[in-house]
N, C-alpha and C positions, 0 to 999 in steps of 0.2 A: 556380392554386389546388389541383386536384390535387396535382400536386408536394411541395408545402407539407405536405398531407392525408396523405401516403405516407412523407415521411420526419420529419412527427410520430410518427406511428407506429411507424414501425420503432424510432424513438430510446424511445418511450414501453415498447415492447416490450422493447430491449434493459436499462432500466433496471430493469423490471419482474421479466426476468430476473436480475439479479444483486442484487438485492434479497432474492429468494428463495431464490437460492445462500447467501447471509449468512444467512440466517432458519436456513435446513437445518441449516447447518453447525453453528450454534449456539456460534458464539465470536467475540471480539470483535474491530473490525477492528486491523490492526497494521502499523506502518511499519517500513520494513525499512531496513537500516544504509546500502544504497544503493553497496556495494563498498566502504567508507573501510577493513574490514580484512582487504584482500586484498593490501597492502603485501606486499614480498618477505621483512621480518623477523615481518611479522605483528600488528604493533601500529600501533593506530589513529595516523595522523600529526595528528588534532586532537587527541584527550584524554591520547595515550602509553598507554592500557591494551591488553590483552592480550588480554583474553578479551570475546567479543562479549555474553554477560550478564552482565556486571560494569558495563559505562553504565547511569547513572541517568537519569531524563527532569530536567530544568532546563524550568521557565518561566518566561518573562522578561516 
């Protein structure tokens, strides 16, 4: 039970922490392209553009 007790915590603490990194920072959160345009010619091999703020968000 301990155990259980110690690494509720820690998790409760760790999210409690970055919770409040987001809050500081004061901007919203954002996913990242994930490497798709580090190709060797430099454009994305799904969409063919070129520039990394030129994708638009699609929901499906």
């Amino acid at each position: 039970m301990s155990t259980f007790l110690a690494t509720f915590i820690v998790i409760a603490v760790a999210f409690s922490a970055l919770a409040i990194g987001l809050i500081l920072r004061n901007k919203p959160i954002e996913g990242s392209c994930g490497g798709v345009m580090t190709s060797e010619d430099g454009t994305c091999s799904i969409c063919g553009k070129t520039e990394m703020n030129s994708c638009t968000r699609t929901d499906s």
